[in-house]
N, C-alpha and C positions, 0 to 999 in steps of 0.2 A: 584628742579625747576619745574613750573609748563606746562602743555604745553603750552598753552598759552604766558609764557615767551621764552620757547624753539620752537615756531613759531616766535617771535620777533626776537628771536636772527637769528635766519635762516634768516631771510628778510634782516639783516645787513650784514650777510657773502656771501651772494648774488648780493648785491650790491645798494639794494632797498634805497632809501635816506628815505624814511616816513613809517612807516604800521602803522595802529591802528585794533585792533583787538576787541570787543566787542560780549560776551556771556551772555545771556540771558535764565535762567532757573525758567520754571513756575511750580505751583502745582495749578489748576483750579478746583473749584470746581461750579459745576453750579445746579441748582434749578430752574425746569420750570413747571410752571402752568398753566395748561389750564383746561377749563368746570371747575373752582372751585375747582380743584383739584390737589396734587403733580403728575405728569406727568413723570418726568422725575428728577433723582438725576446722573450727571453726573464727576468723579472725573479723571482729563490729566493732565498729565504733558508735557510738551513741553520742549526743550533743541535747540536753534539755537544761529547760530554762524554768526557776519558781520565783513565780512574786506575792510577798504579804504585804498587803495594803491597811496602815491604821489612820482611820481621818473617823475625828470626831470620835475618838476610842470605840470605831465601830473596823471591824476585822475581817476582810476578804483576801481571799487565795484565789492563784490561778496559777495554770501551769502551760506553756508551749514548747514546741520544738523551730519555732522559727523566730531566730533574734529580732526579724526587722518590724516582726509586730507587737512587739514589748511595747512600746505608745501607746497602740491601740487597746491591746491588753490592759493597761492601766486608766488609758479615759473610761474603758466599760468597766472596769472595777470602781472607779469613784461613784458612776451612777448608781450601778447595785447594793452599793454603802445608804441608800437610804432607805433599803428597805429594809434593813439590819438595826437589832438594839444596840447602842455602846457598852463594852465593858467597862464600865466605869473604873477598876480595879487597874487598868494599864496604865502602865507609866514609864511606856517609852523603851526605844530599840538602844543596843548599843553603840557608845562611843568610840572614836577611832583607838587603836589599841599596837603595839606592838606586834609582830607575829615572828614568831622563832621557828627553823626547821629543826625538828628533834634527829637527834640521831637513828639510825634505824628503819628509818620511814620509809627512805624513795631510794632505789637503784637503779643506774642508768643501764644495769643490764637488760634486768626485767622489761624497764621503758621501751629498749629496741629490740628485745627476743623477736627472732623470727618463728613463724611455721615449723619450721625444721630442727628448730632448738629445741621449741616444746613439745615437738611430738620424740625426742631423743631422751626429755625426763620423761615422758609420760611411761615409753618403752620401761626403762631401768625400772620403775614401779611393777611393772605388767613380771620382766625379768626376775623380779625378787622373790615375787609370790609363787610362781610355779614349783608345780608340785606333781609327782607322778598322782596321790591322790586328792590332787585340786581338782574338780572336774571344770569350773568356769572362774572368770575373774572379768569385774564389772566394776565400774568406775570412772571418775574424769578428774583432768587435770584444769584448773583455772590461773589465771596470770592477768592481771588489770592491773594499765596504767590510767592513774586518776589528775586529770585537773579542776583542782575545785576554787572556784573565785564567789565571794559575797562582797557585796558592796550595798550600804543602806545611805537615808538622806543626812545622819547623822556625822559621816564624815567615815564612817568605818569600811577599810576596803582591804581585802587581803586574797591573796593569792597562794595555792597552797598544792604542788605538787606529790604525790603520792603512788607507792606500787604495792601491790600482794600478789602473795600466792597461797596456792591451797591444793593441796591432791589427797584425794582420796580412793581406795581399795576394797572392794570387799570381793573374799572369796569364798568362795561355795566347795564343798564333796558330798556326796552320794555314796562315798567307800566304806559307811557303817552302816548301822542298822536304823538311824533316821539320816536326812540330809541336816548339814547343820554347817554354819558359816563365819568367818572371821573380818575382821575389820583392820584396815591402819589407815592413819589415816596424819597429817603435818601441815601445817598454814606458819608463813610468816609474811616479811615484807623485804627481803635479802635474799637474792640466790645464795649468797656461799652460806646463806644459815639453816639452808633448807635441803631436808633429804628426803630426796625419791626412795632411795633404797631405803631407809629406816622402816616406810610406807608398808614394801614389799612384805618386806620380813615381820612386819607386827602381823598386819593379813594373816601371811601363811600358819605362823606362830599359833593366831587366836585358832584359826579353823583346825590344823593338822590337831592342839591339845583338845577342840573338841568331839571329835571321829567317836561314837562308840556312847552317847552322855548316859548315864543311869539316871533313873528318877528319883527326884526331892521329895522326899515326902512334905505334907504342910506342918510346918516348926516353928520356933523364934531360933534366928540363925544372928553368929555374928559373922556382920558383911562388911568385905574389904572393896569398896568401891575401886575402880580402875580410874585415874587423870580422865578418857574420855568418859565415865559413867557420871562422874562427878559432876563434869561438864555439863550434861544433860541435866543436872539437878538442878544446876545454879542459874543456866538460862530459863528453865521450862518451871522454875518452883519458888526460887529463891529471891531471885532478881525483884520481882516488882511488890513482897513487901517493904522494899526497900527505898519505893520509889514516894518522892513526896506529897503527890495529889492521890494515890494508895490510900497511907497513914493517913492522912488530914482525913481522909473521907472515913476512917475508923476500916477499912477493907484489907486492911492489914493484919497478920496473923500476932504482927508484935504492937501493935497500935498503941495496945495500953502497956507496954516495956518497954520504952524510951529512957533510955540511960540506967534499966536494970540487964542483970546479967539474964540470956538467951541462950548461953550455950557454954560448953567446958570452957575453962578459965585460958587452955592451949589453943583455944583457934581464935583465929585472925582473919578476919576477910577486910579487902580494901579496895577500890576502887582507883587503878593505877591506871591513867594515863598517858606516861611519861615512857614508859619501861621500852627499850630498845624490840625492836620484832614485835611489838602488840598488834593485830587486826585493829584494834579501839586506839591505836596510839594519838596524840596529837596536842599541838599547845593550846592552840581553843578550839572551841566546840562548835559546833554550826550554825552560833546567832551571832560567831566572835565575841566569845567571851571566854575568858581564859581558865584552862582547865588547870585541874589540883586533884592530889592524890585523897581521897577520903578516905577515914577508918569507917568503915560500915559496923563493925563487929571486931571490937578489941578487948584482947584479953576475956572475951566470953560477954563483955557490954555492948550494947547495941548504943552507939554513938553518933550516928549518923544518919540522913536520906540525901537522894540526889535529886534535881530537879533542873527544868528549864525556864525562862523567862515567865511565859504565861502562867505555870504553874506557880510559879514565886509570888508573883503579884497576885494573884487570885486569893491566896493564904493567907494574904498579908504581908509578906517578905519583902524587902526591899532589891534586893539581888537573887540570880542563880545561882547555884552550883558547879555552874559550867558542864552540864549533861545533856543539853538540847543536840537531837543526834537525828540526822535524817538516813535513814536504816539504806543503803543499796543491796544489791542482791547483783553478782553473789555477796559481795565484798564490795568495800567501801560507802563512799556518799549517793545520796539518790536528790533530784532537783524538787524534792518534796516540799511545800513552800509552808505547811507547819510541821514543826520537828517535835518528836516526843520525847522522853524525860526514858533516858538511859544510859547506864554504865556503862564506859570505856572497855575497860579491860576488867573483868568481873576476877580478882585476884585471892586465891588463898595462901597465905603465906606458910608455907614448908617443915615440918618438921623434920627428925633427927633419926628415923625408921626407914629402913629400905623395905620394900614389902616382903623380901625373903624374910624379914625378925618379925615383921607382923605373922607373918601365918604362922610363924612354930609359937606364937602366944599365943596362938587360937584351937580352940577346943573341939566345938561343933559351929563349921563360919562355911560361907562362901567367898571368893573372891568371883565379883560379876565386873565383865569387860566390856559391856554395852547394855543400854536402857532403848526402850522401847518404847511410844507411844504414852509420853508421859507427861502428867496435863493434872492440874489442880482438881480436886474434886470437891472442897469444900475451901474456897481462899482464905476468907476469914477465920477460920478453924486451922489452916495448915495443912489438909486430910489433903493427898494426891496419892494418883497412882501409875504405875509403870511394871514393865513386863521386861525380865534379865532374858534375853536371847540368843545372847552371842558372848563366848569367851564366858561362861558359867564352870568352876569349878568348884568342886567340895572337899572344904579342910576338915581330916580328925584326927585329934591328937597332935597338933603342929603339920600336920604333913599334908599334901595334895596325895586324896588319893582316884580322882580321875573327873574326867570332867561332867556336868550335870546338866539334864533337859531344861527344858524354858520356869521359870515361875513366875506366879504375879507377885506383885510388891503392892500392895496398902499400906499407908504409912503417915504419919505425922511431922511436920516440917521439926514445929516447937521439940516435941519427944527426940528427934533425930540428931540435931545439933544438940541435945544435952545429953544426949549417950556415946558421942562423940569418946573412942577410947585412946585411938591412935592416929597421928597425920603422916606419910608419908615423905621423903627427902627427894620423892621425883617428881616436881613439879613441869609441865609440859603444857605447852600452849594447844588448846583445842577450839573447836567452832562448828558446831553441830550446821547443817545445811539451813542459810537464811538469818542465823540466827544470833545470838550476842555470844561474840569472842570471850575466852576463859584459860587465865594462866592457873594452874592447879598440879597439885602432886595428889597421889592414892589417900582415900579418908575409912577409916576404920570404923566402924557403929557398930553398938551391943544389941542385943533385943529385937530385931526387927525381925514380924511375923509375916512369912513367904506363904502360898497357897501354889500349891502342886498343878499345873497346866495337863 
């Protein structure tokens, strides 16, 4: 018997009606760059431990790093249960369940990379980007192998092996007339699916086409968002009208458009956890309970929200969603012993445009390769704003005719998805630093008014 199971059983012979117990074991290996050079090769392991406690539908958490005091841990949890109200609303943790490994998830390379290996990708990154006028390249490479085990009193116990990776680039020059910088930046959960050098070359690519940017004046421009700009909208704007204790609280920009249409009839958003290489991938979700692809937003109808247990039951719901997700950093699971209600793999499904046919439709548009500092400014409204910085060009007449300084973005969520013109066919898995995984191709929008920086 393992401890883990001989803390369950103590929580039973005690008196405890619930415990769920969840242990998280990492092996981290990190890669950091700085001045154009490997900096730092850093190889942690971590080992924590979360337990939620429900007696008498009253709810305590606790978290430790030493297994041998999960007993104790849980008799001081029962005592502090009575100075706690019951949720009356709860109705119980999950049942034992099946658990499947998905494809794509776990590689035994990744598991035993050494030192040596990963500072060999980190190099080929650093290799790609150089430039006679790159003047610095800064950035880290990440690589975590995950073991994640939950086991509650209800019989549910699974075990659940997992790897990622993630590098990122950004490069700088000073060879124009302002300094101005590029990005690239690749996450998956497979070496052979993952490219260092892709990395390199987006970097140099964004920086070298920005050398030289002219000024925007303030317009209504149509903007060709870049896979990582889009990214940044969906984790930082989009995501959590979508989330179901949001809507129910009316804090939702589409609260009152549940099963009306929210945006062009061509877009598709879903919530894919299944999809091979996803950061979010997995068969159930961190209460164990078993994940499913959701349509969020189909064919332009908003069909859907995601949710986790307590959220469900609090609403009235008899079930999850299967989205109860304990955030880690960088990547993966965290020993967080309440999990919050989010999407897997935040997914836009692809259109039939490369972005070369996009910009020769466009008239007076930008294409922006990175977002900045972007953050709701009115949630219920939709109103957020963000700042295009990096990888800024300006289209006229179909053509790029050079690249463009910083502007702010003000803008409308609701207005933004129903000016929705064109979706791009390069959909690319991204993951802003910390933040929720996004498989997405380039998205196209009319009308939006930019303010000159």
């Amino acid at each position: 018997m393992s401890a883990l199971e001989k803390a369950i059983l103590h929580s039973k012979k005690i008196g405890i009606d619930e415990c769920e117990i969840i242990v998280v074991k990492k092996n981290i290996t990190t890669v950091r760059i700085t001045d154009s050079e490997i900096e730092e090769i850093k190889q942690n392991f971590d080992e924590n431990y979360g337990i939620r406690i429900i007696h008498q539908k009253k709810i305590i958490s606790i978290q430790t790093t030493n297994k041998q005091n999960i007993p104790d841990s849980i008799e001081n949890g029962l005592k502090t249960t009575k100075k706690l109200k019951p949720r009356k609303f709860w109705n119980g943790l999950p049942e034992k369940k099946e658990h499947i490994q998905l494809e794509g998830t776990f590689d035994q390379k990744l598991k035993q990379i050494s030192g040596s290996k990963a500072t060999d990708i980190a190099q080929n990154m650093i290799n790609l980007t150089e430039n006679k006028k790159i003047d610095t390249i800064t950035g880290s490479l990440n690589i975590i192998y995950e073991n994640f085990e939950l086991i509650n009193t209800n019989g549910l116990n699974f075990n659940d092996e997992s790897t990622y990776i993630s590098g990122i680039i950004n490069a700088e020059s000073e060879h124009g007339s302002t300094p101005v910088s590029g990005i690239g930046h690749a996450c998956g959960r497979t070496l052979s699916k993952f490219s260092a050098e892709q990395i390199g070359v987006d970097a140099k690519n964004m920086c070298m086409n920005s050398i030289n940017p002219q000024k925007i004046n303030s317009d209504s421009y149509t903007i060709i968002f870049d896979p990582y700009s889009v990214g940044e909208l969906l984790a930082f704007v989009v995501a959590a009208n979508f989330n179901f204790k949001t809507f129910k609280e009316k804090k939702s920009c589409f609260s009152n458009n549940f099963k009306k249409q929210i945006s062009t009839k061509e877009f598709n958003l879903i919530d894919d956890p299944h999809i091979p290489e996803g950061i979010g991938t997995k068969s159930m979700d961190d209460e164990g309970v078993k994940t499913k692809k959701i349509k969020l937003i189909e064919n332009g109808i908003f069909k859907n929200i995601f949710s986790n247990i307590y959220d469900s039951y609090k609403e009235g719901e008899n079930e999850s969603s299967g989205n109860a997700i304990r955030m880690g950093s960088p990547m993966g699971r965290s020993a967080e012993p309440i999990p919050i209600s989010a999407p897997h793999n935040l997914t836009v499904i692809p259109g039939n445009s490369s972005q070369e046919e996009m910009i020769k439709d466009t008239k007076n548009g930008l294409v922006v390769g990175r977002l900045w500092y972007t953050y709701a400014v009115n949630p219920i409204k939709g109103d957020f704003s963000c700042t295009a910085r990096s990888g800024v060009r300006i289209i006229k007449n179909g053509k790029i005719v050079g690249p463009g300084k910083s502007v702010r973005i003000i803008h409308n969520l609701p207005n933004l998805l129903k000016n929705i013109s064109d979706i791009g066919n390069d959909q690319r898995r991204v993951m802003q630093w910390a933040s929720l995984p996004s498989i997405t191709p380039s998205i196209k929008v009319e009308n939006i008014s930019v303010n000159s920086i």
